[in-house]
The first five atom37 places (N, CA, C, CB, O) and aatype in JSON, in Angstrom:
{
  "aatype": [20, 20, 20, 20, 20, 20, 20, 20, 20, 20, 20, 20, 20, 20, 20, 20, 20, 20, 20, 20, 20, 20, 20, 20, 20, 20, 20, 20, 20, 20, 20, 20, 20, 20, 20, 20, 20, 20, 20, 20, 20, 20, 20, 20, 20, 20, 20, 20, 20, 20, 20, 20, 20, 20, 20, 20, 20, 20, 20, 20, 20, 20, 20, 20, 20, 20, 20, 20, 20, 20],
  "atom_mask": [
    [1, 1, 1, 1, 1],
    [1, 1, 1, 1, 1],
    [1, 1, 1, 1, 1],
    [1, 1, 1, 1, 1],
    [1, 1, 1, 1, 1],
    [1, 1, 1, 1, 1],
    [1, 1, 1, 1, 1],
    [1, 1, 1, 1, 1],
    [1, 1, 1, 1, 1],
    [1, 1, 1, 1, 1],
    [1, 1, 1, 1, 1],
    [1, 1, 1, 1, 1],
    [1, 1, 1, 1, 1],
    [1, 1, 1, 1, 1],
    [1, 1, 1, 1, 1],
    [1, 1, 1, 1, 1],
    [1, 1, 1, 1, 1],
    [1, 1, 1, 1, 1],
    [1, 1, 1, 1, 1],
    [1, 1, 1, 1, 1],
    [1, 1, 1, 1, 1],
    [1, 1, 1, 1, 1],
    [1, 1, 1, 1, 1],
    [1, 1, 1, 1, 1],
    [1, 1, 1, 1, 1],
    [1, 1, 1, 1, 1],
    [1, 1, 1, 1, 1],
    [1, 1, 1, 1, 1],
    [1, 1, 1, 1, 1],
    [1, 1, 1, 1, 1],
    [1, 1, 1, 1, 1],
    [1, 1, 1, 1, 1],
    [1, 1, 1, 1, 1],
    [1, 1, 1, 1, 1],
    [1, 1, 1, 1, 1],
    [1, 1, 1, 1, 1],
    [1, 1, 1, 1, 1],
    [1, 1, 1, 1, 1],
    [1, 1, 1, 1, 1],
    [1, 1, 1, 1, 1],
    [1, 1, 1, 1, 1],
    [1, 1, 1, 1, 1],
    [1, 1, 1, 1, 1],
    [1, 1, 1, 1, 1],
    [1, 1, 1, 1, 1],
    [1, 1, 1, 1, 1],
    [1, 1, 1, 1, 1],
    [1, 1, 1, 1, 1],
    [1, 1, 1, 1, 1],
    [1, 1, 1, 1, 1],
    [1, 1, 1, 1, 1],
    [1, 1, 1, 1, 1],
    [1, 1, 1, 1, 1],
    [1, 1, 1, 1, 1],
    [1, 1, 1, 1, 1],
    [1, 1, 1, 1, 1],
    [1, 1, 1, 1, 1],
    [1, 1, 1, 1, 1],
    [1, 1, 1, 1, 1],
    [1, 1, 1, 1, 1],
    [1, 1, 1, 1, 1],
    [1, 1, 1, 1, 1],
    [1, 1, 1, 1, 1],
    [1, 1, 1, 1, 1],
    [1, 1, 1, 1, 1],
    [1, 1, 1, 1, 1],
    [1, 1, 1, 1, 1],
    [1, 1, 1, 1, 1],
    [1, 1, 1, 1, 1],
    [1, 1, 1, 1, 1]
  ],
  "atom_positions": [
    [[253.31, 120.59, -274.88], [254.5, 119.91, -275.34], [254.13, 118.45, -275.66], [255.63, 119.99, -274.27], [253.62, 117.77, -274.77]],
    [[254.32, 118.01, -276.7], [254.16, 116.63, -277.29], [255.01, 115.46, -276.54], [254.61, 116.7, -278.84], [256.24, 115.43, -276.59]],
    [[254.06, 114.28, -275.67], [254.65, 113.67, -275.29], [255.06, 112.03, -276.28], [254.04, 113.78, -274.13], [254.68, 111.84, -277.43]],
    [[255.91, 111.0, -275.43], [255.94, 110.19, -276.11], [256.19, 108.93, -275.02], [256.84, 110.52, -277.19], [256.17, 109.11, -273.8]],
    [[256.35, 108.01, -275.46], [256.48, 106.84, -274.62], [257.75, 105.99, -274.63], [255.44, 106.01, -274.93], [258.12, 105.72, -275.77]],
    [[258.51, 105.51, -273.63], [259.33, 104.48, -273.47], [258.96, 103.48, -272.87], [260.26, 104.76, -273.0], [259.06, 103.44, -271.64]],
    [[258.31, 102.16, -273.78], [257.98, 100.94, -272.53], [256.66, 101.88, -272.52], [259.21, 100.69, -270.71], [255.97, 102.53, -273.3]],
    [[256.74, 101.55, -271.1], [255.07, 101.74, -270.52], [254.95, 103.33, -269.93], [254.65, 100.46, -268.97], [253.95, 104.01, -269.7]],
    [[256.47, 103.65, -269.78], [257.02, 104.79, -269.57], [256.56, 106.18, -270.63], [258.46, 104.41, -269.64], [257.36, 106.74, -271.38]],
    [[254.89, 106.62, -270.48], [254.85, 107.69, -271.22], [254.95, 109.2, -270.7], [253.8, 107.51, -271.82], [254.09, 109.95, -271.16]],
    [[255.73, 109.69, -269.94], [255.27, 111.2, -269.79], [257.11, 111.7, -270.29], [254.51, 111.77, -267.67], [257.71, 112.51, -269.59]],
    [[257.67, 111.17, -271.34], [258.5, 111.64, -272.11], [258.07, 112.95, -272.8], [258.8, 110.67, -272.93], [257.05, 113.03, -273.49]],
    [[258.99, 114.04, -272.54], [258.52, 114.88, -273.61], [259.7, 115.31, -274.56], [257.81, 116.11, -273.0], [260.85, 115.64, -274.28]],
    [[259.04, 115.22, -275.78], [259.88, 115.67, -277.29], [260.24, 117.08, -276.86], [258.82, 115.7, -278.98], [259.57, 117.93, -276.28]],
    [[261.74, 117.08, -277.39], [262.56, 118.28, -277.25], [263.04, 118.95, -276.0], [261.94, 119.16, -277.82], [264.0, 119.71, -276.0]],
    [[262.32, 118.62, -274.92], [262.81, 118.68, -273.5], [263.83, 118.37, -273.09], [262.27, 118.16, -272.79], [263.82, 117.25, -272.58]],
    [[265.31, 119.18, -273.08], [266.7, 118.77, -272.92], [266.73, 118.56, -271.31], [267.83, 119.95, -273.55], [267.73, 118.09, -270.78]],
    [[265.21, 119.07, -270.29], [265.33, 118.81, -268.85], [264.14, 117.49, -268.34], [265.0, 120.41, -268.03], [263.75, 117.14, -267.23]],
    [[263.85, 117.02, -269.7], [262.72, 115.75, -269.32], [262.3, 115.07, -268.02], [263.12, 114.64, -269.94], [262.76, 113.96, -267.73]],
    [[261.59, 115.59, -267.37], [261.57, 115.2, -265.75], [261.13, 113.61, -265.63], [260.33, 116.25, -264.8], [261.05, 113.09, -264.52]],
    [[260.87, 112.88, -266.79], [260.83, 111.93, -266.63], [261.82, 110.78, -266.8], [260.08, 111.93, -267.03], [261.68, 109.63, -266.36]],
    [[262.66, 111.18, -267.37], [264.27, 110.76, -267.82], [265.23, 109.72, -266.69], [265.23, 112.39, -267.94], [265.11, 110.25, -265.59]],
    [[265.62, 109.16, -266.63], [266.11, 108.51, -266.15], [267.58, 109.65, -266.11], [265.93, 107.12, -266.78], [267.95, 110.48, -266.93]],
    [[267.99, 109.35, -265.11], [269.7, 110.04, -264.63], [270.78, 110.26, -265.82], [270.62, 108.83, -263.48], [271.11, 109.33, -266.56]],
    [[271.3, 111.55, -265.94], [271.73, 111.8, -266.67], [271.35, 111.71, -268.34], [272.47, 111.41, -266.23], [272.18, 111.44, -269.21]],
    [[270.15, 111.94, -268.54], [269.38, 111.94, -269.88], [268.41, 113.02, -269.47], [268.61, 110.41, -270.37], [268.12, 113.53, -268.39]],
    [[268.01, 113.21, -270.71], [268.09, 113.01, -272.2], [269.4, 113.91, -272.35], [266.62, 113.54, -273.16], [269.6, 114.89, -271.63]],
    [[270.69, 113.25, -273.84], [271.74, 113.69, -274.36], [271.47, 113.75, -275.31], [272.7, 113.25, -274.23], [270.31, 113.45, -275.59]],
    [[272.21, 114.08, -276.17], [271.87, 114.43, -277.7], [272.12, 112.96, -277.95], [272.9, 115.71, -278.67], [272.51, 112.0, -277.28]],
    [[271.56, 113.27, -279.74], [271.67, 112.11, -280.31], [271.85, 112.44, -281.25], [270.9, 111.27, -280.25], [271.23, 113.44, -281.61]],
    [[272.9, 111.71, -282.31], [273.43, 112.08, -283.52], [273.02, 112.93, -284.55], [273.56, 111.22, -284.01], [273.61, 113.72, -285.28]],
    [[271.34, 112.42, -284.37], [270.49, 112.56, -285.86], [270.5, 114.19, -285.08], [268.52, 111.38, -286.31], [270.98, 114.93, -285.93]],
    [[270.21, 114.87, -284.03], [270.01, 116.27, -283.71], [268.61, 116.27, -282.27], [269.48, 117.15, -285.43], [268.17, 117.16, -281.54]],
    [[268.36, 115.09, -282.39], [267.27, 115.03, -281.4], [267.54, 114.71, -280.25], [266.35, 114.27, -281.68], [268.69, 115.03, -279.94]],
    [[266.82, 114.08, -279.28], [267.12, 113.95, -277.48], [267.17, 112.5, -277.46], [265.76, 114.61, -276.23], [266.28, 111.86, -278.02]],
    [[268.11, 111.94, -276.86], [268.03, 110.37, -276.44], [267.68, 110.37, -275.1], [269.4, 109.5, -276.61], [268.54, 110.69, -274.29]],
    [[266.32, 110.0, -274.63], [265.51, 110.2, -273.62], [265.47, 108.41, -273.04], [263.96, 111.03, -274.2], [265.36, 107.52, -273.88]],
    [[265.58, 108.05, -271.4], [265.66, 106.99, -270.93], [264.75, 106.71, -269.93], [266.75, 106.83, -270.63], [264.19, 107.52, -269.19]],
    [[264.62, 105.33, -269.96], [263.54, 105.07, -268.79], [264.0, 103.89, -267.97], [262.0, 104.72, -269.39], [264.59, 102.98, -268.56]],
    [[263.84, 103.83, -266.93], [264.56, 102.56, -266.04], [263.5, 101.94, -266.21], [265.08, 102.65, -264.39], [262.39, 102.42, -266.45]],
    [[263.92, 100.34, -266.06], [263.02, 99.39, -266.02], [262.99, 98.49, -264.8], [263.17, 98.7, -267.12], [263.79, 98.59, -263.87]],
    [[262.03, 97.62, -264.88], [262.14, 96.64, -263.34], [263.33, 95.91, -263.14], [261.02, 95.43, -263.2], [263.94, 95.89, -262.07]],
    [[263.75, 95.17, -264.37], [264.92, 94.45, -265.06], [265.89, 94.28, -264.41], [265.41, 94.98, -266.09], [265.9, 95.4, -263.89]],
    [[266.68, 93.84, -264.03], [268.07, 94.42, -263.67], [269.63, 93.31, -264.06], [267.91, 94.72, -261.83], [269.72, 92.08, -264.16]],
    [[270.39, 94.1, -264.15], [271.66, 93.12, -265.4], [272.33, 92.44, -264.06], [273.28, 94.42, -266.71], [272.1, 92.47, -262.85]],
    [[273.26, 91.84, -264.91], [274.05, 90.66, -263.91], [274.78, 91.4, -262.75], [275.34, 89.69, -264.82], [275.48, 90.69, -262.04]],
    [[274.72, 92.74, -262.45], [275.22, 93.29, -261.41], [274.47, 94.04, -260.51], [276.07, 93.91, -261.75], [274.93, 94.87, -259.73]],
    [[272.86, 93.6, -260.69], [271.98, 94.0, -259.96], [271.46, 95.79, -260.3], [272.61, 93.67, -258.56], [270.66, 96.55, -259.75]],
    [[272.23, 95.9, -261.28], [271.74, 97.68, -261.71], [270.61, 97.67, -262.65], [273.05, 98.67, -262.62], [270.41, 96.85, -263.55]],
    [[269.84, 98.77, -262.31], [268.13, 98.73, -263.0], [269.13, 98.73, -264.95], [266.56, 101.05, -262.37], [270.21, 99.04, -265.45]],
    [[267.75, 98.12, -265.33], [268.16, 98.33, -267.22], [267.49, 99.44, -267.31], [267.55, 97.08, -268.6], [266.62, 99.9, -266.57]],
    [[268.15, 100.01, -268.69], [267.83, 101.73, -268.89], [267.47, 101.35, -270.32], [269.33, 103.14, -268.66], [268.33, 101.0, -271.13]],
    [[265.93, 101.45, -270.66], [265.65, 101.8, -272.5], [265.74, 103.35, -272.78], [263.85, 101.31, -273.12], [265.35, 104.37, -272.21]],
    [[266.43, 103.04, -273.94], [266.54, 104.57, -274.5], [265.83, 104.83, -276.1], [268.32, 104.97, -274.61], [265.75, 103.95, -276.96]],
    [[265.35, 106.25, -276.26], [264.33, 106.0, -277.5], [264.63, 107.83, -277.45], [262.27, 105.04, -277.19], [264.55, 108.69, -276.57]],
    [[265.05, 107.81, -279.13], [265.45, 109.55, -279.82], [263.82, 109.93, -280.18], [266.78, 109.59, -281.76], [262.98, 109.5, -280.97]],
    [[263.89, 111.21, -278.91], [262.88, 111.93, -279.72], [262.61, 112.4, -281.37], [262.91, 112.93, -279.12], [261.51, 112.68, -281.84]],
    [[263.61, 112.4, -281.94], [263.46, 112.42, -283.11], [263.79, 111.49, -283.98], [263.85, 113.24, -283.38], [263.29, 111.83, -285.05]],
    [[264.47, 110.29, -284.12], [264.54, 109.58, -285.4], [263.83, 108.15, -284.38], [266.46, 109.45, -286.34], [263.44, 107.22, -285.08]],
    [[263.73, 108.03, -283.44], [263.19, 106.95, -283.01], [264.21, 105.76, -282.24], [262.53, 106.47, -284.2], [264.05, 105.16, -281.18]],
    [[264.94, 105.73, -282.91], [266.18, 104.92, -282.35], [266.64, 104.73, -280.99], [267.21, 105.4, -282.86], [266.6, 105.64, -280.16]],
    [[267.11, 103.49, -280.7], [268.0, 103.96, -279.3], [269.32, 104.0, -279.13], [267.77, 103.23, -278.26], [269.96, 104.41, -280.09]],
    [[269.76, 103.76, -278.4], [271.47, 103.7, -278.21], [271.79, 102.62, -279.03], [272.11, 103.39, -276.6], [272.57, 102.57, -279.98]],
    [[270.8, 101.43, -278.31], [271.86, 99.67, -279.03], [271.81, 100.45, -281.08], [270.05, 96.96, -278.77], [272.63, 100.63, -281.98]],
    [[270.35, 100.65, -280.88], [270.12, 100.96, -282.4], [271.63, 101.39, -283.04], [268.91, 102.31, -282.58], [272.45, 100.71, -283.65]],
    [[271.64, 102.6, -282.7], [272.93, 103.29, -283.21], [273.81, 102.89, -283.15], [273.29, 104.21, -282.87], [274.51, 103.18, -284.12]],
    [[274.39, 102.08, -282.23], [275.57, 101.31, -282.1], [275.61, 100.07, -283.34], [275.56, 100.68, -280.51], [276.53, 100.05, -284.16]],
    [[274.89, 99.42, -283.36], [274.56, 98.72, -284.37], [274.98, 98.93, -285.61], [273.51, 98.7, -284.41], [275.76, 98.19, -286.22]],
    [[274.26, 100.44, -286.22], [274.48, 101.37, -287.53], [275.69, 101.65, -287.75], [273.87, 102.64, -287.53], [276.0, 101.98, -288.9]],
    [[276.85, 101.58, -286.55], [277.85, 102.05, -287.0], [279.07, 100.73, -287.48], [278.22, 103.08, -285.89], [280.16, 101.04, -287.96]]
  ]
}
């Protein structure tokens, strides 16, 4: 199975709707038809909760991305 990377975060795998590397409650679909797959980071926002990058196994994008597009 073809993997991919989030961040430094690589044992993502393409098309894996059970991605054991995924951060909680991911990978969900994503518009284009592919997996929006997440990775926690060290980071954490003004309420002390880890930051989550997200990156579509298939068009590449992440959440902010898409939000953006619309």
């Amino acid at each position: 199975m073809e993997r991919f990377a989030i961040g430094e975060d690589a044992g993502h795998r393409v098309g894996d709707a059970g991605c054991p590397a995924c951060a909680s409650e991911f990978p969900e679909p994503c518009r284009c038809g592919g997996l929006m797959h997440a990775a926690t980071g060290e980071e954490e926002d003004l309420d002390g909760n880890a930051m989550v990058s997200t990156r579509c196994d298939k068009c590449g994008r992440s959440d902010e991305d898409l939000a953006e597009a619309v």
